[in-house]
C-alpha positions in Angstrom: 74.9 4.5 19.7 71.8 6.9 20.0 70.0 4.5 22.1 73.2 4.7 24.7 73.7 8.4 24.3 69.9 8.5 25.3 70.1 6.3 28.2 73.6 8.5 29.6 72.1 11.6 29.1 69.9 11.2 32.0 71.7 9.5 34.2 74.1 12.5 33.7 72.0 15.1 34.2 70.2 13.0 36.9 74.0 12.6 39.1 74.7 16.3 38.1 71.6 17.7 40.1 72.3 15.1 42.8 75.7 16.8 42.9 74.0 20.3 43.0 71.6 19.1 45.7 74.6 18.2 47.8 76.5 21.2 47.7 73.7 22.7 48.5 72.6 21.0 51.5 76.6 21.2 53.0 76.8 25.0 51.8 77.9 26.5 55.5 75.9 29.2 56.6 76.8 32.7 56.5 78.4 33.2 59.9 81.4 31.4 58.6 81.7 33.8 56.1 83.8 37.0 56.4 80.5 39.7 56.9 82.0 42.9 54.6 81.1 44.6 57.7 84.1 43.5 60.3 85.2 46.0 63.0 89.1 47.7 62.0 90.8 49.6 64.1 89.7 53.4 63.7 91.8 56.2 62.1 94.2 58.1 64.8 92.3 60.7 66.4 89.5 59.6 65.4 86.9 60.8 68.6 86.2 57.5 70.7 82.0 58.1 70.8 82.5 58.0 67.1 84.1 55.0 66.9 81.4 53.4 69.4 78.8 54.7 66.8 80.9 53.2 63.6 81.2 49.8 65.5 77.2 49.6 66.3 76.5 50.4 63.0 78.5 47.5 61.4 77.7 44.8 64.0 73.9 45.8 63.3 74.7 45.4 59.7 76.3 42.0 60.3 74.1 40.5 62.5 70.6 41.9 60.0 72.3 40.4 57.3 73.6 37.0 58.6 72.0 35.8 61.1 68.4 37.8 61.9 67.7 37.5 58.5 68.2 33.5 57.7 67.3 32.4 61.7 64.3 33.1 63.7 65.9 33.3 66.8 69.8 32.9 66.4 70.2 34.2 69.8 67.0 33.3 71.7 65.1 36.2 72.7 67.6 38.5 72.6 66.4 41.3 69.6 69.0 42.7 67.2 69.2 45.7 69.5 70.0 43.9 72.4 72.8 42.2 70.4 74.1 45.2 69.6 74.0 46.7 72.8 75.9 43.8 74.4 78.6 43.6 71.8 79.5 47.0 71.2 82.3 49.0 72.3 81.1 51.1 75.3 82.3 54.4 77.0 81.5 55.5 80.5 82.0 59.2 81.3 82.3 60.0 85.1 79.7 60.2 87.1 80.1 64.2 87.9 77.6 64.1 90.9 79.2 60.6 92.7 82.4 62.3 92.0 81.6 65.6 93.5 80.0 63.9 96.7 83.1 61.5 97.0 85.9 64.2 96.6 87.3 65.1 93.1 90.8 63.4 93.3 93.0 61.2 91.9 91.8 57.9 93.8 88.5 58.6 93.3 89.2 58.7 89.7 89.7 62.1 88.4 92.2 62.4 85.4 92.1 58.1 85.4 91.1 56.5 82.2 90.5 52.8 82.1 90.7 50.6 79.3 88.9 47.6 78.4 90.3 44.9 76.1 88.8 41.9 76.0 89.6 38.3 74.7 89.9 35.7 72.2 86.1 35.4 70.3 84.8 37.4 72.6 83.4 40.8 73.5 83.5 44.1 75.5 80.1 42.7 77.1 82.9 40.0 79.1 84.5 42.9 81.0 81.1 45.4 81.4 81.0 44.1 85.2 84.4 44.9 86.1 83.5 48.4 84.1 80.8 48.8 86.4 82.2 48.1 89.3 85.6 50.3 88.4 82.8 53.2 87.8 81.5 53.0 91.2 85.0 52.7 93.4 86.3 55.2 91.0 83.0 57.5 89.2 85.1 60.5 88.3 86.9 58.1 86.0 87.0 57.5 82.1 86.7 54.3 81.1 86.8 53.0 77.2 86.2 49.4 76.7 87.6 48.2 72.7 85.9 45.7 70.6 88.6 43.8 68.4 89.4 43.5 65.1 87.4 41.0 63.9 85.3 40.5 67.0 81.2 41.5 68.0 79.9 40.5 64.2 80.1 36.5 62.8 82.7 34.1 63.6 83.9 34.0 59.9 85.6 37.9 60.3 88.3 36.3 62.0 89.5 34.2 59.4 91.6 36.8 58.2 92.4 38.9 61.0 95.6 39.3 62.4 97.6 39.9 65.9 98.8 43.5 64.1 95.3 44.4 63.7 94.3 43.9 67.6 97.9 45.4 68.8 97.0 48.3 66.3 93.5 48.6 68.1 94.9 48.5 71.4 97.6 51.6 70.5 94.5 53.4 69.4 92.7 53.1 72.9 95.6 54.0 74.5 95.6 57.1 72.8 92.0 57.5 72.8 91.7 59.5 76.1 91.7 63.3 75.7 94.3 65.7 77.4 92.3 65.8 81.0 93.4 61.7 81.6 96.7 61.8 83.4 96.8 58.2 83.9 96.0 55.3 81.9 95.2 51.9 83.4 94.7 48.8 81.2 92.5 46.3 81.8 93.1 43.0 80.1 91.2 39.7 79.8 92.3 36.6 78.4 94.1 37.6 75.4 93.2 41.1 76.0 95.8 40.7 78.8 98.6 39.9 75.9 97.8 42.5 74.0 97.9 44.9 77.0 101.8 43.7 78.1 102.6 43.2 74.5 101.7 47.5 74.2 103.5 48.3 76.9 106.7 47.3 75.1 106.1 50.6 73.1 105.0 52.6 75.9 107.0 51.6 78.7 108.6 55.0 79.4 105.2 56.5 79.3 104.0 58.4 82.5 100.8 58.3 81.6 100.5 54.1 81.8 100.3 53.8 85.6 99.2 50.2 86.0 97.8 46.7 84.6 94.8 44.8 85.3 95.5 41.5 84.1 92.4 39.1 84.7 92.7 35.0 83.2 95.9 36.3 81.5 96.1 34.9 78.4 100.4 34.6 78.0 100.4 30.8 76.5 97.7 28.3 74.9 96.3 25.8 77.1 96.9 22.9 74.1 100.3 21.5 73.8 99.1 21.4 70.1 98.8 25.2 70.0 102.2 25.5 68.0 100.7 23.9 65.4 98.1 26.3 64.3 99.6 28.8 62.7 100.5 26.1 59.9 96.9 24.3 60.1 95.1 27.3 59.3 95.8 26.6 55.8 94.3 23.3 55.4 91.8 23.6 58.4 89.9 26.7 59.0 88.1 26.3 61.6 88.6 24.8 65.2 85.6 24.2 66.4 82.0 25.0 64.6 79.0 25.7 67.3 75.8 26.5 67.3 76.7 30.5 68.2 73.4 31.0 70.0 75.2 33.6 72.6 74.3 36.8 72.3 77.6 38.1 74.0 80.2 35.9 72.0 81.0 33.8 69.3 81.4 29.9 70.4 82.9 29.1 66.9 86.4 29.7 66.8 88.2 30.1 63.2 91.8 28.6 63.0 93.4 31.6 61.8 92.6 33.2 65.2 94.1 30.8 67.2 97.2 31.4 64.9 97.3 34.4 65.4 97.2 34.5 69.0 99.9 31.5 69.5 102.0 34.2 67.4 101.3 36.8 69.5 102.5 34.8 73.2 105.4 33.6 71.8 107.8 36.0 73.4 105.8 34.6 76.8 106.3 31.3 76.4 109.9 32.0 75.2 110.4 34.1 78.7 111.9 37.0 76.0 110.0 39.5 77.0 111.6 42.8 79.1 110.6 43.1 82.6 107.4 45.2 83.4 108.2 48.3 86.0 104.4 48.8 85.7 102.6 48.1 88.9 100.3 45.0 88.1 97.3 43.8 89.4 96.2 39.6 88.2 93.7 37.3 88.9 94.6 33.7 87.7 92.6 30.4 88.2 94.7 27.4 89.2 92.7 24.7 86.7 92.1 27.0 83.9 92.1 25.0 80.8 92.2 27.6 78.1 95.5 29.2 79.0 98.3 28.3 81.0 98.0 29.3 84.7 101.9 28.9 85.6 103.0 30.7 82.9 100.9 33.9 84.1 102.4 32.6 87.8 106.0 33.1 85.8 105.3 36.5 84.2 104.2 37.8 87.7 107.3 36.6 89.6 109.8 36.8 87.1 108.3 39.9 84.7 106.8 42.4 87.4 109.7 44.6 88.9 107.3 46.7 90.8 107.2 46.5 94.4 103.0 47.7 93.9 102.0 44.3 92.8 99.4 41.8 93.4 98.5 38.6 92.5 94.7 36.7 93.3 96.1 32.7 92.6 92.7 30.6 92.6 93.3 27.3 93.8 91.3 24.3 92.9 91.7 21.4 91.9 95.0 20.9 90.1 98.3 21.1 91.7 99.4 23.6 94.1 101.3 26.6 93.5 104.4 25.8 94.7 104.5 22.2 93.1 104.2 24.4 89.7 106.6 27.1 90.1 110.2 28.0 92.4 110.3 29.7 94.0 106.9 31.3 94.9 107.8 35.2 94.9 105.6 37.6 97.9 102.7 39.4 97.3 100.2 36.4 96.2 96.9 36.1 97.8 96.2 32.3 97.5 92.2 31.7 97.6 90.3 28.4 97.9 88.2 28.3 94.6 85.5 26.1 95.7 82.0 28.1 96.8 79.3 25.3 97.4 76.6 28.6 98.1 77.2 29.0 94.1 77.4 25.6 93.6 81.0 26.4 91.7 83.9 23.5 92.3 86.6 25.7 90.8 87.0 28.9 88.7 86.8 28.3 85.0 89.1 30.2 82.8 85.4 31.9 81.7 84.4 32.7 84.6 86.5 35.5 86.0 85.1 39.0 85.0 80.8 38.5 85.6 79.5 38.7 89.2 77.3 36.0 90.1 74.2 37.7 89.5 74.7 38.6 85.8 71.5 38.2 84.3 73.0 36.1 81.0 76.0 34.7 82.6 75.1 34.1 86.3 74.0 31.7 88.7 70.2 32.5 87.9 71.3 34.0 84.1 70.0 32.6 80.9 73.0 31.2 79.5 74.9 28.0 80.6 77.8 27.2 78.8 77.5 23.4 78.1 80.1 22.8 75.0 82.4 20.3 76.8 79.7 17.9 76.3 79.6 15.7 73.2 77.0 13.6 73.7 73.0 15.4 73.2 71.1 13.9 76.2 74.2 15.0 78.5 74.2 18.1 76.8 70.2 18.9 77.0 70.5 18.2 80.6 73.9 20.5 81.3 71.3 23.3 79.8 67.5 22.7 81.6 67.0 24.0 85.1 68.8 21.6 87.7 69.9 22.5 91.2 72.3 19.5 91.1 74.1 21.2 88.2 78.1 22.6 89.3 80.1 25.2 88.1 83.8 24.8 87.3 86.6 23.9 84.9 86.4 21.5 82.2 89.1 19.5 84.3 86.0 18.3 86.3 84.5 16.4 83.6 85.9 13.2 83.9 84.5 13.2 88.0 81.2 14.7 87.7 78.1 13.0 86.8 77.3 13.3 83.2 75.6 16.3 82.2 75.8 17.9 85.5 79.0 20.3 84.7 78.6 23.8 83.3 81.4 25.7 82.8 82.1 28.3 84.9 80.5 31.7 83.5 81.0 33.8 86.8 83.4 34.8 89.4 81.5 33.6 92.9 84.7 35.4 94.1 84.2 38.7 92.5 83.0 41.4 95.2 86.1 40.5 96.8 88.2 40.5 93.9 87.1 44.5 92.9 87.7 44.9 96.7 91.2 44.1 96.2 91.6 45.5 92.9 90.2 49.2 94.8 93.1 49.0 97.3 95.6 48.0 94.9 94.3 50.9 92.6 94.5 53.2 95.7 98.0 52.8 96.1 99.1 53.4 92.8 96.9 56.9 92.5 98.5 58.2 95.7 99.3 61.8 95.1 
């Protein structure tokens, strides 16, 4: 008996360690982990610069403590203050001496705030173009640009975040302007677009909210699995774990947040929702494979009682408008997608706020956005330097040569998009 208690002992011990060596080799790292220093929605009143300051603080925090701190490199050669910088919540005053050289009225801006919600994993860094180019049609403007609940720190913060949290963020940047704004203009991307309808339910009646930007709209999940997640969050957490090397993003996306926003669309998909007497402005890609295109087509026709609205419908390669949705309603401006002097096929759900010469997102930019690819080698060559490389929807990726497809980061459309959105913005500030 001692002789067999001897020769179990080790073996014990010896599987035990093996067992602790294991865990320890598949313990996840830290970005998957809620950071202790997720962005909330500030306090009412509190002052907006102040909550720009809070929100740098804990995305510095974050980012020190999970991923400077363990990696290298996590995000190339981006520094932790470049991070920062791009994921923060930003505020643009006006530009008093633009303002005073261009005439200090209404359509140039004067007594306008703007304000920037952005999407599903993403960041205020995904609308900073359309910022910029909103500040110089309109530079005696306000504009305020949110960073989510949950959003601008590690993936693993929105594990537990919920659709009440972003709504409750988006009230207080509605509120966020101070007495001189006389009319507030949301600008939504993605999901940011949801949550901007969804808070017009409470401020319908509102003079003050004058009009909607509405860019990708997110009103309905792309998947026809996307019902599901609200239950699969409790047995899978995550939908997809990436290597989050961009600096402007997260490319993991927890299951909870999916949830969270199929909950929020509902009343879209459902068509429940009251009609709109806002005047709204939308850009929606034909082929977008994140959200549903005719859906957004729906909302617009169906949804939008205002006689000031405008639709950009980019057509590529999937089915026509009017084989999608009757009947077609007036006032959309159907454009051809395909631009072979930016080598882009079709415009990717990703791809419609950044010009074409962003310096991370761009043509020439340091990021290229090769996830669709499952396979190394094809997705190695989606990311080195090659001029035979397209831009476009995943929908492309059955017809193009393997590892030749990036998906679309910019807008090779989006001078002329702003140009549109000017005029349309014109109209609505006429005195």
């Amino acid at each position: 008996m001692h002789v067999l208690r001897s020769l179990v002992r080790p073996r014990l011990c010896l599987a035990l360690i093996s067992l602790c060596l294991i865990a320890a080799c598949d313990k996840e790292p830290g970005r998957y982990t809620a950071s202790n220093h997720a962005i909330a929605t500030p306090q009412p009143g509190t002052p907006f610069s102040q909550y720009v300051a809070d929100s740098r603080a804990k995305i510095r925090d974050a980012l020190q403590e999970l991923r400077y701190t363990p990696e290298p490199h996590p995000f190339d050669d981006y520094t932790i203050d470049d991070a920062v910088s791009i994921r923060a919540p930003f505020e643009i005053s006006p530009d008093n001496q633009a303002c005073a050289q261009k005439g200090k009225t209404v359509q140039n801006g004067e007594g306008v705030g703007f304000l920037l919600v952005h999407g599903l994993s993403d960041s205020p860094y995904l609308l900073s173009d359309v910022a910029a180019s909103l500040h110089n049609a309109l530079p005696c403007a306000t504009l305020h640009a949110l960073l989510l609940p949950g959003h601008g720190t590690v993936p693993g913060d929105l594990r537990d975040v919920s659709a009440d949290q972003w709504q409750a963020a988006v009230k207080y940047g509605l509120e966020s302007f101070d007495d001189t704004i006389h009319h507030i203009v949301p600008v939504g991307y993605s999901m940011g677009a949801a949550l901007v309808v969804r808070a017009a339910e409470n401020h319908r009646n509102d003079a003050e909210l004058s009009a909607m930007i509405l860019l990708s709209p997110g009103f309905a999940a792309y998947s026809d699995l996307a019902w599901l997640t609200p239950y699969v969050r409790y047995v899978k957490p995550w939908v997809d774990k990436r290597r989050d090397h961009d600096v402007a993003k997260y490319e993991s996306l927890a299951m909870n947040a999916a949830a969270e926003f199929q909950l929020l669309t509902v009343p879209f998909g459902e068509n429940t929702l009251p009609p709109l007497t806002q005047p709204v402005f939308m850009a929606v890609s034909s082929d977008d494979r994140t959200v549903r295109a005719d859906i957004a087509a729906h909302f617009f026709c169906g949804k939008v009682e205002s006689s000031n609205r405008y639709m950009i419908w980019y057509q590529g390669e999937a089915a026509a408008l009017e084989d999608r949705i009757q009947p077609i309603c007036d006032d959309i401006d159907i454009v051809k997608s395909a631009t072979p002097d930016l080598r882009t096929v079709n415009h990717a759900h990703t791809a419609m706020t950044m010009r074409p010469d962003n310096p991370h997102y761009g043509l020439t930019g340091d990021y290229r956005r090769c996830d669709h690819y499952s396979e190394a080698a094809d997705y190695k060559a989606c990311e080195e330097d090659n001029k035979d490389s397209i831009y476009g929807e995943t929908n492309l990726l059955e017809s193009a040569t393997p590892g030749t497809l990036r998906r679309g980061t910019f807008n090779p459309d989006f001078d002329a998009m702003m140009g549109k959105m000017v005029v349309f913005l014109h109209k609505v500030l006429e005195p």
